[in-house]
C-alpha positions as CSV (number, residue, x, y, z in Angstrom):
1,X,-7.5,6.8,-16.8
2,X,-10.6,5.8,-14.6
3,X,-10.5,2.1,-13.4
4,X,-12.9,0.1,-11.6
5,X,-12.6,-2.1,-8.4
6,X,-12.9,-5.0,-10.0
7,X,-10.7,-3.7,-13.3
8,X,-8.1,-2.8,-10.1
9,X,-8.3,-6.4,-9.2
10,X,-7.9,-8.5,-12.3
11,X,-4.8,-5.8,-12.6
12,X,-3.2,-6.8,-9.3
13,X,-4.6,-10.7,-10.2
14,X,-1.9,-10.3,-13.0
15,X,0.9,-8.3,-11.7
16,X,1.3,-10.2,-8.6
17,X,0.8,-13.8,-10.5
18,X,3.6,-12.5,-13.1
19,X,6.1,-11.6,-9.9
20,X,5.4,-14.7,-8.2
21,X,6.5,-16.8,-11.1
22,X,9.2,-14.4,-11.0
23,X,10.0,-14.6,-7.6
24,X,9.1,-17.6,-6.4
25,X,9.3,-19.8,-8.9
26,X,6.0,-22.1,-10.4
27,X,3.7,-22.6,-7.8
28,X,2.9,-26.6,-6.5
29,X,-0.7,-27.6,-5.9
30,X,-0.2,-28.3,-2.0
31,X,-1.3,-26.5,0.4
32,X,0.3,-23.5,1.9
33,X,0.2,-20.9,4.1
34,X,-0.8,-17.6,3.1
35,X,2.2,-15.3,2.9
36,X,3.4,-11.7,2.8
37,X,4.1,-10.1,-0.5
38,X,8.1,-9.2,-0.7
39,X,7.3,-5.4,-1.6
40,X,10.7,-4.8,-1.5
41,X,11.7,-6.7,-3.9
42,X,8.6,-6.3,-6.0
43,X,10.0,-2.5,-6.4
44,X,13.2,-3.0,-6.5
45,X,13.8,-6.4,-8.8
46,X,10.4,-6.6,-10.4
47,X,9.8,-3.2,-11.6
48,X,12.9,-2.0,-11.2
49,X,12.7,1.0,-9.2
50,X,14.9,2.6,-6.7
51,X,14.1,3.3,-3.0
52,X,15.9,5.9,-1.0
53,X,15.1,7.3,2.2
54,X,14.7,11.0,2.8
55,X,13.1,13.5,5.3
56,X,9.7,14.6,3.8
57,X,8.7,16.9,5.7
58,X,8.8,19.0,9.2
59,X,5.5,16.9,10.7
60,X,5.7,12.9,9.3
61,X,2.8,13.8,7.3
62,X,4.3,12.8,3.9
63,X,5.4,9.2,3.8
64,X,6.3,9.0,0.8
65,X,6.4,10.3,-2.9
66,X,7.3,8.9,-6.6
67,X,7.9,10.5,-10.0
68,X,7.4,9.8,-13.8
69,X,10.9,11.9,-14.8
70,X,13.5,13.4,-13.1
71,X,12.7,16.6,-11.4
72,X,13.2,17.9,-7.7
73,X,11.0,17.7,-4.7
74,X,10.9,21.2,-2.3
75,X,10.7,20.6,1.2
76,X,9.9,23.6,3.7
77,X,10.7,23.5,7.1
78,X,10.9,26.6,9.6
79,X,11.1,28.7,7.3
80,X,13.9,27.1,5.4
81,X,13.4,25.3,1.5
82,X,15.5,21.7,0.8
83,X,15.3,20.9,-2.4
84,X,15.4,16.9,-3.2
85,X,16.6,15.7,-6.4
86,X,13.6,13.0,-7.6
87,X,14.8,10.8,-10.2
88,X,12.7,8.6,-13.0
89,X,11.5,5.0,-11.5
90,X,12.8,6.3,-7.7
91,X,10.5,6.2,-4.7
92,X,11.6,8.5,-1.9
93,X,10.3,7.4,1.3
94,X,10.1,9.6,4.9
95,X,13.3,8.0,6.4
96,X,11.4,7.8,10.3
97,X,10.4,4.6,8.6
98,X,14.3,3.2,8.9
99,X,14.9,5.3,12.7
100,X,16.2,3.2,15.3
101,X,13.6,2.0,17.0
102,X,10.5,2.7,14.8
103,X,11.6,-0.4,11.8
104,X,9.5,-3.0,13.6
105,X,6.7,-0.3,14.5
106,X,6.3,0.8,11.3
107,X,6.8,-1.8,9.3
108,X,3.6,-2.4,8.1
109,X,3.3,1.4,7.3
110,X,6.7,1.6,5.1
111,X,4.8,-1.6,3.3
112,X,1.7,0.0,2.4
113,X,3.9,2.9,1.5
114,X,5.8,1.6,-0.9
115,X,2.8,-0.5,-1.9
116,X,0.6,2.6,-2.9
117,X,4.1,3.8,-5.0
118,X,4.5,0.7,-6.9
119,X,1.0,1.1,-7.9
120,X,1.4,4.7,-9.4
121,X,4.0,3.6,-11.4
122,X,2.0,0.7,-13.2
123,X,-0.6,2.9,-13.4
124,X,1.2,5.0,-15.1
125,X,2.5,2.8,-17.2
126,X,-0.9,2.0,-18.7
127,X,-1.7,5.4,-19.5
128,X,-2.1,6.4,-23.3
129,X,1.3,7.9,-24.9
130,X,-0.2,11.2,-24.6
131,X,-0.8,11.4,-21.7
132,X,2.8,10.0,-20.6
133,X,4.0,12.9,-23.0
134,X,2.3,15.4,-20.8
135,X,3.3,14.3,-17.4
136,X,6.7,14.1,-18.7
137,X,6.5,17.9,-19.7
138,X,4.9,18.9,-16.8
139,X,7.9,16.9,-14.4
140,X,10.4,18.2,-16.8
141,X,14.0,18.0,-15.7
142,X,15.9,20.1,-13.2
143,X,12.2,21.5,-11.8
144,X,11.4,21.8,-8.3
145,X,8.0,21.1,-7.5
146,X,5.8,21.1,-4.3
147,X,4.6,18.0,-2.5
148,X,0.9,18.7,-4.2
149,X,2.4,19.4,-8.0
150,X,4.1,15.8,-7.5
151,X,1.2,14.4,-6.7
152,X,-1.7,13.1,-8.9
153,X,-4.6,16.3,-9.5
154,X,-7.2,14.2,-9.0
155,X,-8.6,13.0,-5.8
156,X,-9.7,9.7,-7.9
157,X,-6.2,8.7,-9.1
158,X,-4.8,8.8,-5.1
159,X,-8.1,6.2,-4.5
160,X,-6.9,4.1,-7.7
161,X,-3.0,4.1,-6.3
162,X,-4.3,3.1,-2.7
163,X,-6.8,0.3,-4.0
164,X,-4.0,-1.3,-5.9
165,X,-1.7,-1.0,-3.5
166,X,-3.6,-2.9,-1.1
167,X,-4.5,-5.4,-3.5
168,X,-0.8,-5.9,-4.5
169,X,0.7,-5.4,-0.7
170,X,-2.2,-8.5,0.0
171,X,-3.5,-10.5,-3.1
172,X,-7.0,-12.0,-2.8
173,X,-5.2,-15.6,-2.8
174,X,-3.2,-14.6,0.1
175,X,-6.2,-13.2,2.0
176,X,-8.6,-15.9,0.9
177,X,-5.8,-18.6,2.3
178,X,-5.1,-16.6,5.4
179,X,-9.0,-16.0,6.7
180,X,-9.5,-20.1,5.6
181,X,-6.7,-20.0,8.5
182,X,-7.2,-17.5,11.4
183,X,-11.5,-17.0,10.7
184,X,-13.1,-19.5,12.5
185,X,-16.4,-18.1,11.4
186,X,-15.2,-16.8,8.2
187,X,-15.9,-13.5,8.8
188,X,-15.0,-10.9,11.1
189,X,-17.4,-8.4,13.0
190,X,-16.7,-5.2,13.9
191,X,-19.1,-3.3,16.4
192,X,-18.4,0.3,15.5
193,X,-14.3,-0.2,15.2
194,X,-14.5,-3.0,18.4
195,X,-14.1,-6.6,17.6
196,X,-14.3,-9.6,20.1
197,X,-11.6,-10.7,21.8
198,X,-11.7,-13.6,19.6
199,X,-12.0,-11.5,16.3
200,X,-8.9,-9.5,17.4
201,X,-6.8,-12.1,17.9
202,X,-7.8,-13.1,14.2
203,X,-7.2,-10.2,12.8
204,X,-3.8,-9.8,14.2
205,X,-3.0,-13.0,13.3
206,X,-3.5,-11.8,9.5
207,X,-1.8,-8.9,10.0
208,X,1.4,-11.0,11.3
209,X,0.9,-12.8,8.1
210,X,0.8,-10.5,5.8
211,X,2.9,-8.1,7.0
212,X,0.6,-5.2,6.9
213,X,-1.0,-2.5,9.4
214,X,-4.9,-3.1,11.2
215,X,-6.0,-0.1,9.3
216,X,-4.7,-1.2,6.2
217,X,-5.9,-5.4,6.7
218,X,-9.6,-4.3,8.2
219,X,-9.8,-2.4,5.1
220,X,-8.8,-5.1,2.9
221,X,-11.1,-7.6,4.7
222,X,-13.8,-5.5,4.6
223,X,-13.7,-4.7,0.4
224,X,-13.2,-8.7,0.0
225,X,-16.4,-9.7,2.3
226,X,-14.5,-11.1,5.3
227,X,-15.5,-8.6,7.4
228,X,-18.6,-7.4,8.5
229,X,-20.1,-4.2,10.4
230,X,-22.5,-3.3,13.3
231,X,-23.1,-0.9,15.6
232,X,-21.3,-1.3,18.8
233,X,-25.2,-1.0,20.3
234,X,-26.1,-4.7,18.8
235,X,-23.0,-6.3,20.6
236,X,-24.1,-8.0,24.0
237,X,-21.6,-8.0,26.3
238,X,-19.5,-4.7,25.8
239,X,-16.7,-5.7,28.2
240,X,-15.8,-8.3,25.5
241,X,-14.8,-5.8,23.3
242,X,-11.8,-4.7,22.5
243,X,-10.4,-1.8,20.3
């Protein structure tokens, strides 16, 4: 199934409007601040998946990975194979996001994570009953599997999971309300990955807000017109940038 940007975002428009009836009750016309989608919840009491916490893999590099069936999940590490058993409608995520000391670091990480999950499950869910049949085949039960089996085969798939992800993990509304907020100027520039001092302090407001990464909210900003780009060259005063 090949969706568009804009097909991704009426999809997210729906989902998210759907859980926050269901989470939050029906919405009153007064103004509010923008606020941070509950992705733990939406996972957990909204679609009804389980999240556990595993070790992925020797280097971090996996954060996390999801299933449509129950199968197992091979994990090589010096030399030695774990297998993981991978259940239907169960996330697995690398478990240095719940390590002492790294919960408030990588918070916005474990989000997205999660986020990008979530959305390969309701994309899946949309698929045609054929092709349902066949993944189901192909993850059949009791089969290990590498990282890269367990994955989606197409490059374009990975780009629909992280596009509706984001859109889920920070809805339009939520970013609309939250640059009305924090963007003076009501956009952001960034001068070859610099902003001004002034910008950064913006944008880390949003992130606070939102609960997400900077990689993940410049993104997001970016795909929804809030932020623009320039080459660090056109900025004046250099020493007012910051990374």
């Amino acid at each position: 199934m090949i969706l568009s940007q804009k097909q991704i975002e009426e999809i997210a428009a729906a989902v998210t409007e759907d859980f926050n009836k269901f989470f939050f009750g029906i919405e009153s016309e007064e103004v509010r601040m923008a606020r941070a989608t509950p992705i733990d919840q939406f996972a957990r009491d909204y679609l009804g998946l389980q999240v556990s916490f595993a070790r992925l893999s020797s280097d971090g590099s996996i954060c996390g990975l999801t299933a449509y069936a129950d199968t197992e999940y091979i994990v090589e590490e010096k030399g030695v194979r774990r297998t993981l058993p991978l259940k239907c409608n169960q996330v697995l995520l690398d478990e240095s996001f719940i390590h002492q000391g790294q919960i408030k670091k990588l918070c916005g990480k474990r989000r997205f994570t999660l986020a990008h999950e979530c959305a390969h499950q309701i994309l899946y869910q949309m698929e045609s009953d054929e092709v349902k049949q066949r993944c189901n085949r192909q993850y059949s039960a009791r089969t290990a599997y590498s990282l890269r089996d367990l994955k989606t085969h197409e490059d374009w798939n990975e780009w629909q999971a992280n596009v509706l992800g984001a859109a889920i993990l920070m809805p339009q509304k939520e970013v609309d309300l939250a640059a009305w907020y924090f963007i003076p100027e009501k956009k952001l520039t960034s001068y070859g990955g610099y902003f001004t001092y002034r910008d950064r302090l913006s944008l880390r407001a949003i992130c606070a807000q939102l609960g997400v990464s900077q990689s993940a909210a410049v993104i997001r900003l970016r795909q929804l017109g809030y932020l623009e780009d320039r080459p660090y060259s056109e900025f004046d005063d250099p020493t007012e940038v910051w990374a």
